[in-house]
C-alpha positions in Angstrom: -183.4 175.2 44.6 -182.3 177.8 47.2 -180.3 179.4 44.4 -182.7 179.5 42.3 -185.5 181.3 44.1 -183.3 183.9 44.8 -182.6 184.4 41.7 -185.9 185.6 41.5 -187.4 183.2 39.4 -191.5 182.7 40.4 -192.4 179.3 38.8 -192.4 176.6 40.8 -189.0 175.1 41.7 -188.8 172.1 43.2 -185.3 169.8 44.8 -184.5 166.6 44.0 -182.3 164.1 45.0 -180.2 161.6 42.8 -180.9 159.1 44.8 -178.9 156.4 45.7 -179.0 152.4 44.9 -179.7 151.5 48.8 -179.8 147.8 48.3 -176.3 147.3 46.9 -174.8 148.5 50.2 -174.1 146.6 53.0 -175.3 148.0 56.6 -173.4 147.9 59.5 -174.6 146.2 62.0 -172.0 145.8 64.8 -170.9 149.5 66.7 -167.9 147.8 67.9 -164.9 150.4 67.7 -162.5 149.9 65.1 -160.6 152.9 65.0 -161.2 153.0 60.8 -161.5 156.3 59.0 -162.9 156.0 55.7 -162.2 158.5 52.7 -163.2 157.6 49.5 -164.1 159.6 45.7 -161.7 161.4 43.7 -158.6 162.8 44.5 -158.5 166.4 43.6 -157.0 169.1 44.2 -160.8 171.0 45.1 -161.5 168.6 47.4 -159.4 169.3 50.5 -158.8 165.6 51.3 -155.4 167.0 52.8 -157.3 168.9 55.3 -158.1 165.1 56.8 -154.8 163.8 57.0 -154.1 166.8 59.0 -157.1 166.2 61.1 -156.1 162.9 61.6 -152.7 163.2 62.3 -154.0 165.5 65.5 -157.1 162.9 66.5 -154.0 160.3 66.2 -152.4 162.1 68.7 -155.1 161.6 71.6 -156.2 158.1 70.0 -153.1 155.8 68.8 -155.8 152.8 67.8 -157.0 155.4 65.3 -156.0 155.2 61.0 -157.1 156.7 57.9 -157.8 154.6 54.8 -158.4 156.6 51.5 -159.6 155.1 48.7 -159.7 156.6 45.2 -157.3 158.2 42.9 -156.7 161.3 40.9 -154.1 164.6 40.6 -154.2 165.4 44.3 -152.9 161.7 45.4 -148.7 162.2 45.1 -149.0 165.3 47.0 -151.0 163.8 49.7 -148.9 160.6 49.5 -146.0 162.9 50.1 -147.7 164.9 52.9 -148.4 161.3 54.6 -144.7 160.3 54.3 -143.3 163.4 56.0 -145.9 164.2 58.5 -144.7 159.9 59.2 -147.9 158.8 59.1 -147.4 155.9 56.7 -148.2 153.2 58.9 -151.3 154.8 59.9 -152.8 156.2 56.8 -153.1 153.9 53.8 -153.8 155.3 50.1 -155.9 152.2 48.2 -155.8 153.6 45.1 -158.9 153.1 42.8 -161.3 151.0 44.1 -164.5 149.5 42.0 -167.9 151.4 43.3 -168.9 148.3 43.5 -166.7 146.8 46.3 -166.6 150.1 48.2 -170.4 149.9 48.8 -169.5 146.4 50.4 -166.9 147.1 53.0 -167.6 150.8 53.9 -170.0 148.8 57.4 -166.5 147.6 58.2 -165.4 151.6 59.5 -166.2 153.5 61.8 -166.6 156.8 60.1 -167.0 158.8 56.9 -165.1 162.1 56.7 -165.1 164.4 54.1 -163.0 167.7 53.5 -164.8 168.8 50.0 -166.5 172.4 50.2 -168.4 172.0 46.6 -170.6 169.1 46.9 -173.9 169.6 45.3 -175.4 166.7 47.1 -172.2 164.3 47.8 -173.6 161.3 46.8 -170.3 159.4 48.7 -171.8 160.9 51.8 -174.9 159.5 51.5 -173.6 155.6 50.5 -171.8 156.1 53.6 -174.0 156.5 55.6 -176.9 154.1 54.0 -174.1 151.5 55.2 -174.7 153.1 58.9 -171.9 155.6 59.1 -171.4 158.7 61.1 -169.9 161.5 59.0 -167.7 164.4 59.8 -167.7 167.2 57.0 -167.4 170.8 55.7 -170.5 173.2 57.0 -170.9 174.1 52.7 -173.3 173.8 49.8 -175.7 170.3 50.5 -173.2 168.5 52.9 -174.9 170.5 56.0 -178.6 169.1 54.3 -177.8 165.3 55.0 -174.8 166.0 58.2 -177.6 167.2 60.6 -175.1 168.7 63.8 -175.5 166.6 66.7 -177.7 163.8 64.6 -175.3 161.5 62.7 -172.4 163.6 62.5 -170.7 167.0 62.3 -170.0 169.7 59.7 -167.1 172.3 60.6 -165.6 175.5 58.6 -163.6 175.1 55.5 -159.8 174.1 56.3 -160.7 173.8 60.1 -158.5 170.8 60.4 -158.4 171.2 64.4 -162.0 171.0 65.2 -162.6 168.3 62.2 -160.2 166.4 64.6 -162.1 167.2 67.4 -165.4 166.0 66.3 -163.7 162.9 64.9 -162.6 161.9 68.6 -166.0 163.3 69.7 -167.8 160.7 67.4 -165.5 157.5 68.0 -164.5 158.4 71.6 -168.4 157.7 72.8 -169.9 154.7 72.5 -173.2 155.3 72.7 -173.3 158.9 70.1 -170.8 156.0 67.7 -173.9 154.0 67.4 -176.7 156.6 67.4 -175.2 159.0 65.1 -174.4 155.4 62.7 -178.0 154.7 63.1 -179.8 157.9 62.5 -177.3 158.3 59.4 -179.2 154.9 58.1 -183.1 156.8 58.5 -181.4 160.0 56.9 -180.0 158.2 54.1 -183.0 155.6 53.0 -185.1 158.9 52.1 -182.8 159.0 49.4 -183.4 155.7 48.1 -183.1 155.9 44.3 -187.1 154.5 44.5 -188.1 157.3 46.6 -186.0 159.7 44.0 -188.1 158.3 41.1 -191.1 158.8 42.7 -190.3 162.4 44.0 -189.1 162.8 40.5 -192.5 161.5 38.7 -194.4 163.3 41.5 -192.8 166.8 39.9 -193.3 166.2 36.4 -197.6 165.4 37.6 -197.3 168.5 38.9 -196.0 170.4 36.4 -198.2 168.4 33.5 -201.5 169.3 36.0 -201.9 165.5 36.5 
């Protein structure tokens, strides 16, 4: 919508969210630390994901409990496989492969956080399941991601290839108790305004507008 307008086009423009299917995910409920990193979509070159593993391996260095579990699959996986196995991280970062959607919206309540390296999400719906399920999120200050990561809120958004501080907001998050469960929580308010029935209605809302209704 930003785009748009200054573009300079005058009739009404309005945003909309996809929405997401809240009631298929399961919500964390226990703030217990783990030490779980979660990474899940596709594997692509565009995304960055080896930005995390370089985060990691540095928040690994102040944490040992910590490991990184990435789930998905695409053209970006054998490098980041082979960046795993000589950075000798294999017993601390675990590649899943391709996971159902499905199951992935059941277990993400068991980690402790959601990171994302991506610089071109349009909305990052992935973000959003994440943190319906209640958690905290570390990403990239680009595009939408800085819209549903508010700073300081339920997570974090750093530069582009800024694999030191991602680390450092990653320990920040699952170092304190207290911001661990907040953050997880206000990720759950932030993420329910984008229940797909709140998108529809948003969405019908518009097209009244437009039709005078």
């Amino acid at each position: 919508a930003k785009i748009i307008k200054k573009k300079g086009i005058k009739v009404p423009v309005f945003d909309q969210t996809n929405g997401i299917v809240t009631s298929k995910i399961s919500v964390k409920k226990d703030y217990k630390k783990t030490g779980k990193i979660i990474h899940f979509g596709r594997l692509g070159l565009e995304k960055d994901v080896d930005v995390i593993i370089r985060a990691f391996e540095l928040a690994r260095e102040k944490d040992r409990s910590l490991t990184l579990h990435i789930m998905g699959d695409g053209p970006a996986r054998e490098s980041l496989e082979n960046l795993v196995a000589k950075r000798v991280l294999t017993k601390s970062v675990k590649f899943y492969g391709f996971v159902s959607h499905d199951k992935i919206l059941k277990i993400l309540k068991d980690f402790d956080l959601f990171v994302t390296a991506s610089p071109m999400e349009t909305q990052g719906l992935v973000i959003l399941e994440a943190m319906a399920a209640g958690l905290p999120v570390v990403g990239v200050n680009a595009l939408a991601v800085p819209e549903v990561v508010i700073e300081e809120k339920n997570g974090y958004t750093v530069s582009r290839r800024n694999h030191k501080k991602m680390a450092e907001k990653m320990l920040e998050i699952i170092s304190d108790p207290k911001k661990f469960k907040s953050f997880g929580e206000d990720s759950k308010k932030i993420a329910a305004e984008h229940d797909i029935k709140k998108a529809y209605q948003r969405l019908k809302k518009h097209y009244d507008q437009v039709m005078g209704f």
